[in-house]
ZAMAR-697158 format. One record per residue (C-alpha): y, x, z. Coordinates in steps of 0.1 Angstrom, whole numbers. Each point is the difference from the previous one (the first is absolute). Example, Ala and Ser with C-alpha at 12.3 -4.5 7.8 and 13.67 -1.06 7.14 Angstrom:
residues 2
SITE    py    px    pz
SITE   -45   123    78
SITE    34    14    -7
end
This chain:
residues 404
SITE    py    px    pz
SITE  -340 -1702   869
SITE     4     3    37
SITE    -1    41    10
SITE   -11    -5    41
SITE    10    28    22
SITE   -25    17    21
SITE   -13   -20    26
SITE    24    -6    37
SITE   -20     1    28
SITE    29   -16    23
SITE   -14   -34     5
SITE   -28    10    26
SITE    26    21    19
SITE    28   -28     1
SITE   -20   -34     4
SITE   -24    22    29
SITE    35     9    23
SITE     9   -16    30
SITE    36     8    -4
SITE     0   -18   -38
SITE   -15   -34    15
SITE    25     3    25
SITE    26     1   -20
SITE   -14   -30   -24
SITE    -3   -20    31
SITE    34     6     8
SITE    10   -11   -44
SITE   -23   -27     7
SITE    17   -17    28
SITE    35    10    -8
SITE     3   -14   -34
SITE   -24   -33    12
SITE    34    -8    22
SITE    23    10   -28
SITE   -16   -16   -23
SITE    -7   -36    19
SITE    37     2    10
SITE    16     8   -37
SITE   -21   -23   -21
SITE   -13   -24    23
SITE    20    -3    33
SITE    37     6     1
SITE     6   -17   -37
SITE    -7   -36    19
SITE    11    13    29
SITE    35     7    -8
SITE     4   -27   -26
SITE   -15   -27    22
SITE     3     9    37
SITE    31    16    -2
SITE    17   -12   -28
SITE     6    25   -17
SITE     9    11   -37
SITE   -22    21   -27
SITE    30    23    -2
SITE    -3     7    39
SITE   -34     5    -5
SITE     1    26   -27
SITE    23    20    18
SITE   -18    -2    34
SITE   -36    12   -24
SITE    32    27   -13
SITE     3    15    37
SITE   -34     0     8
SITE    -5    22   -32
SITE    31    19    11
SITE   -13     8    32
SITE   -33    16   -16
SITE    17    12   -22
SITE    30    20    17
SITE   -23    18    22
SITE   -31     9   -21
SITE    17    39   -10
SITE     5     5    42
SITE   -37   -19     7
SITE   -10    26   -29
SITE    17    28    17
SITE   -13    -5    38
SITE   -38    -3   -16
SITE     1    34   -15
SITE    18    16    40
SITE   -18   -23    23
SITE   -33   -18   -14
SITE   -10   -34    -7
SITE     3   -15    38
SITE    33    -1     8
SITE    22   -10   -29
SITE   -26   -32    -5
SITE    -5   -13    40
SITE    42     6    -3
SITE     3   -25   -32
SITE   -29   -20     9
SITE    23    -8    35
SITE    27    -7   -21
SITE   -22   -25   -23
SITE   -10   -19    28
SITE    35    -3    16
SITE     8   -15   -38
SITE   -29   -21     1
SITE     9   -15    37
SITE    35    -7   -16
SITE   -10   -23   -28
SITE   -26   -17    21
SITE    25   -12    33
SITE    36     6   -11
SITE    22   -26   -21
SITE    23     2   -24
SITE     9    21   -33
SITE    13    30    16
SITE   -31     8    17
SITE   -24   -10   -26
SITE    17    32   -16
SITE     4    25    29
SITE   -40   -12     3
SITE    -9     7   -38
SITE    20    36     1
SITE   -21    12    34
SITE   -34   -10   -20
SITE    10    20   -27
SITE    14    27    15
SITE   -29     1    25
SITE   -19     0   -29
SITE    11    31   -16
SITE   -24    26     9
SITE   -31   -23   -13
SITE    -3     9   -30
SITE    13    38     5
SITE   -31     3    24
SITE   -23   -17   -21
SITE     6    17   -32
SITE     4    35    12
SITE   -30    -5    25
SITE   -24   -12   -19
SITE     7    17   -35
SITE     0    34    24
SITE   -35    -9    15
SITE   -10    -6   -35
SITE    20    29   -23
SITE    15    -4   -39
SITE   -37    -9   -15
SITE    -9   -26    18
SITE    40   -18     3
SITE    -8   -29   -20
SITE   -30   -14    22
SITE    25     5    29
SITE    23   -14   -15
SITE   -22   -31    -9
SITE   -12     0    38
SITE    35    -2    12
SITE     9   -26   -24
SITE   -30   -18     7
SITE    10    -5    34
SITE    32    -8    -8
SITE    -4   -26   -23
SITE   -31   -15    25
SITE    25     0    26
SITE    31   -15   -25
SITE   -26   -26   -14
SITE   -20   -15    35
SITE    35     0    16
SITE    13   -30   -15
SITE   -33   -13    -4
SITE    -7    -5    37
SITE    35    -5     7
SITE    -3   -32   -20
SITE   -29   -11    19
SITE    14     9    29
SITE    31   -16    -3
SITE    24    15   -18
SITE    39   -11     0
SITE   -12   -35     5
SITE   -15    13    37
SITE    16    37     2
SITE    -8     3    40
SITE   -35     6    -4
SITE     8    20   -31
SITE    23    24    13
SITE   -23     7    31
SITE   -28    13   -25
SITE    23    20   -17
SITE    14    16    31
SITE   -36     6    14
SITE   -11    17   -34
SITE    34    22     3
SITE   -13    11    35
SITE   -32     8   -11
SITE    15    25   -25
SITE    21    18    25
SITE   -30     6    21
SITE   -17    16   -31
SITE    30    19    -3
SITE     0    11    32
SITE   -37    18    -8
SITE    14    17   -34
SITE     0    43     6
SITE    32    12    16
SITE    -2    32   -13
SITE    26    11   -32
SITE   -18    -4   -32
SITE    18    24   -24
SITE    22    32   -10
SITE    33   -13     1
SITE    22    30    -2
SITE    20    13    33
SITE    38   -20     2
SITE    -3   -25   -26
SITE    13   -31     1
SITE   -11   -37   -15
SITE    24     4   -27
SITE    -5    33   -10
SITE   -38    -7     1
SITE     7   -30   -23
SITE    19    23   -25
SITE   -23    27    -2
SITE   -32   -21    -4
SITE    22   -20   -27
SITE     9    31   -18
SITE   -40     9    -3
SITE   -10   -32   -19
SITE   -15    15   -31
SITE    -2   -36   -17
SITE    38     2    -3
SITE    32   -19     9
SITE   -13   -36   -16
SITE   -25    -6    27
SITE    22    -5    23
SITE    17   -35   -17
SITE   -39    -8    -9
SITE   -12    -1    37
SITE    36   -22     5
SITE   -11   -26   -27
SITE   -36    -1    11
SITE    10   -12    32
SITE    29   -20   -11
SITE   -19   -20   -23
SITE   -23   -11    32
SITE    30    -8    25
SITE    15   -20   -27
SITE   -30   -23    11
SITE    -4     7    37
SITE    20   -31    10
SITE    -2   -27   -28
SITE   -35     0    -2
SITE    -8   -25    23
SITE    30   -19    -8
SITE   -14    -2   -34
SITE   -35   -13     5
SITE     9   -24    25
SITE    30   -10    -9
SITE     1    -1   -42
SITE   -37    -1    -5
SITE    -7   -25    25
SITE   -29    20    19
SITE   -19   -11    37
SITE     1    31    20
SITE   -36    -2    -4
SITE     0     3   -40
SITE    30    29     9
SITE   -29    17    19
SITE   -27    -1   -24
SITE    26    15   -27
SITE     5    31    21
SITE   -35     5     7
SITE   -14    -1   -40
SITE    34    27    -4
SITE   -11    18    30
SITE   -36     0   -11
SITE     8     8   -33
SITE    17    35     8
SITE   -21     6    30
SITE   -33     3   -28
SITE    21    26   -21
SITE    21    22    21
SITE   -26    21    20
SITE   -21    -5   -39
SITE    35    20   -14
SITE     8    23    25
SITE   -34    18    -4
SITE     9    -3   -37
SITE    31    17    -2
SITE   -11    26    22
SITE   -24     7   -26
SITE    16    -8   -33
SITE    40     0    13
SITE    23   -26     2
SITE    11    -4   -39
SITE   -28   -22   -12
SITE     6   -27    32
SITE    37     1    -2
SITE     6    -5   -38
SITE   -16   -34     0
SITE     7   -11    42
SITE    37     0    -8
SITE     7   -23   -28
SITE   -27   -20    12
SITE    16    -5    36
SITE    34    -2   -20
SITE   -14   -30   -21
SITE   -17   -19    25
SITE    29     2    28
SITE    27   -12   -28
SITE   -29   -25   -11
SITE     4   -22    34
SITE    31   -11    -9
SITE   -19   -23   -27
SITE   -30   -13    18
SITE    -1   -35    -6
SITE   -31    -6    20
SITE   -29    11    24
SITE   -20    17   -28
SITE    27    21   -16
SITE    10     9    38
SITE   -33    15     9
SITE    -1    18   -31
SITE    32    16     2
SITE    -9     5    35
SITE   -30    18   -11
SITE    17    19   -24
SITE    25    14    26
SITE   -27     9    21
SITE   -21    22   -25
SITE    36    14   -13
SITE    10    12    34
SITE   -36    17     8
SITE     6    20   -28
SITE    32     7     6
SITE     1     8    39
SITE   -26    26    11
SITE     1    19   -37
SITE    39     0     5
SITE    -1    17    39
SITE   -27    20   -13
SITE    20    14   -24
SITE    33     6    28
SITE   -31    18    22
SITE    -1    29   -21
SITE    35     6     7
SITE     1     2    30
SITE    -1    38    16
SITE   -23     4    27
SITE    23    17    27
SITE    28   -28     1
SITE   -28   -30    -6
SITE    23   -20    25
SITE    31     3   -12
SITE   -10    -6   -37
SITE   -15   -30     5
SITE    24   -12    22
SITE    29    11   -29
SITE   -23   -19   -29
SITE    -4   -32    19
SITE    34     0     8
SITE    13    -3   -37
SITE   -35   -25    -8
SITE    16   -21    34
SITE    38    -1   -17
SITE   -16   -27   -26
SITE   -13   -22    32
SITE    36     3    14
SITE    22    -8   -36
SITE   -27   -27   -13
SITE     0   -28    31
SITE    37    -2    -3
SITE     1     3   -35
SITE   -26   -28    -2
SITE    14   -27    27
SITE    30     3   -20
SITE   -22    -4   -31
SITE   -16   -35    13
SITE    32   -14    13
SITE    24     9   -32
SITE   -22     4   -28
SITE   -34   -16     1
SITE   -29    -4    19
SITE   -18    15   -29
SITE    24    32    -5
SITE   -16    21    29
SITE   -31     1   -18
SITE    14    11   -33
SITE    23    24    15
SITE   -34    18    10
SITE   -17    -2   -29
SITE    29    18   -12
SITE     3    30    27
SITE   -36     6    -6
SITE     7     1   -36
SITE    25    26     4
SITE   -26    21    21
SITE   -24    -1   -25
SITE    28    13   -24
SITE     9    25    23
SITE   -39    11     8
SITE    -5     4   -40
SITE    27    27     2
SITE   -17    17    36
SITE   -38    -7   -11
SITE     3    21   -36
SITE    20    29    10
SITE   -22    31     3
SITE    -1    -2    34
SITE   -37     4    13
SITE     6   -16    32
SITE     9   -35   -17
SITE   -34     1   -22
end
């Protein structure tokens, strides 16, 4: 029987803050244009337009991941000394310049040098959100702001290839790239309105690095964490770019049946996550993670033997349901270890190991499709989520009161 935990009183505060729907806004828009050019737009684009291969793409979806990546710990670091405004109007420029790269240069070399300046433009997102919003919102209340970030995420991730197909997509990328550059400048001038003012206790002299370590060093749910937040995020950029690919191009899907399958996943999680962030504020994260990650685990490995439309939107289904459990009970549970005077630079160290699984699983997955199989990707991240869940049985049962 479920024990709750007194009652968090965080959700009024955080959903009634100007600065909180600011920053959605800005999660919103930013992963609608990542999202409709990952899944939807630069698959066709580079395969049909420019010509060229899945392993080029993987590694240009590689360098937009190491952009966000590689700067996340510095984006983390400038949050804590200098507020909110200035490290996201400064990557938000950067995103643009990316986005104005893909949409009027030509040619492989740029395609990259545009994917790396989105990412890396990109860095201090989810830095911002996270600390910003789980601040406004304090340690009882982390799992409905974690579902609220995630909810605009996954809006934005989900309607971006949606309209992007009906705009266009790589078939008619002009129109395409111009909504996507528009929606990117619409985000730096939310940006621009974010506080300026430094937002935490970061102590005198100390540098990203030594930031990193210490908050690193302070993680009471111990040293196996750290590959769990890697294989959580592996398993999903094993996916990033083979998706489409897959539905189109092995299933046989109209872009219009591709669209209507990302909407029932979309929908799916969109009518659990906020249900289980309020949840594990009150109950903890155990009882949603135990069954969201062999259930995510099952149904990613399942795609690879859909044999038609019915077993696909099942499986699709499945996925969905499995990652709503999974996501906001998971960040919930990273919340509470985060200290309160370096909020920044914790965050910004955390998503930097979760991002190392979106760098290592595009490349390891275009290499996957091309060598292998079209069907290995899929397994392969089945298999990393099975490890987490191996890993999480050891975190989730040590007497650790944090991980309950």
């Amino acid at each position: 029987m479920l024990k709750a935990r007194p009652r968090a009183f965080g959700g009024r505060k955080t959903f009634g803050n100007a600065f909180v729907w600011k920053l959605l806004f800005i999660m919103f828009s930013i992963e609608f244009v990542k999202g409709a050019l990952l899944v939807s737009l630069l698959p066709i684009h580079f395969s049909r337009s420019l010509g060229l291969s899945a392993y080029v793409l993987g590694w240009a979806f590689a360098l937009q991941y190491v952009g966000d990546n590689a700067f996340r710990i510095p984006a983390g670091w400038m949050i804590d000394r200098w507020g909110y405004r200035l490290p996201m109007a400064g990557g938000l420029s950067m995103s643009l310049a990316g986005v104005a790269a893909l949409a009027w240069m030509d040619g492989g070399g740029w395609m990259l040098l545009g994917c790396f300046l989105l990412g890396a433009g990109t860095a201090p997102l989810w830095p911002c959100v996270v600390a910003g919003a789980t601040g406004v919102s304090g340690v009882t209340a982390s799992g409905r702001a974690m579902s609220a970030i995630y909810i605009a995420s996954f809006v934005g991730t989900g309607s971006g290839p949606v309209a992007i197909n009906y705009v266009g997509g790589g078939e008619a990328p002009g129109m395409s790239f111009l909504l996507c550059l528009g929606l990117t400048a619409a985000a730096l001038v939310a940006g621009l309105l974010l506080p300026g003012r430094a937002t935490g206790g970061r102590p005198a002299g100390e540098s990203p690095p030594a930031g990193m370590l210490s908050t690193l060093r302070g993680v009471r749910g111990g040293t196996l964490l750290f590959p769990a937040m890697f294989l959580q995020t592996l398993a999903l950029g094993l996916l990033t770019p083979v998706v489409t690919l897959y539905a189109r191009e092995d299933l046989g899907l109209r872009p219009s049946e591709f669209s209507l399958l990302l909407l029932t996943g979309g929908g799916a999680s969109l009518l659990l996550l906020l249900l289980v962030g309020r949840l594990s504020d009150a109950y903890g994260t155990r009882p949603f993670l135990l069954p969201g990650i062999p259930l995510a685990a099952a149904s990613t490995a399942g795609f690879a033997f859909v044999a038609n439309r019915t077993q696909l939107f099942l499986a699709v289904v499945a996925v969905a349901i499995g990652y709503a459990l999974l996501i906001p009970a998971w960040n919930a549970l990273l919340a509470r270890e985060i200290p309160k005077e370096r909020r920044g630079a914790a965050w910004g160290a955390f998503l930097a190991i979760e991002g190392s699984g979106f760098v290592v699983g595009p490349i390891l997955s275009g290499w996957m499709w091309e060598n292998a199989s079209h069907r290995a990707p899929f397994l392969a991240s089945g298999a990393a989520l099975g490890a987490l869940f191996v890993l999480y049985l050891f975190i989730s049962f040590r007497k650790t009161d944090v991980l309950r």
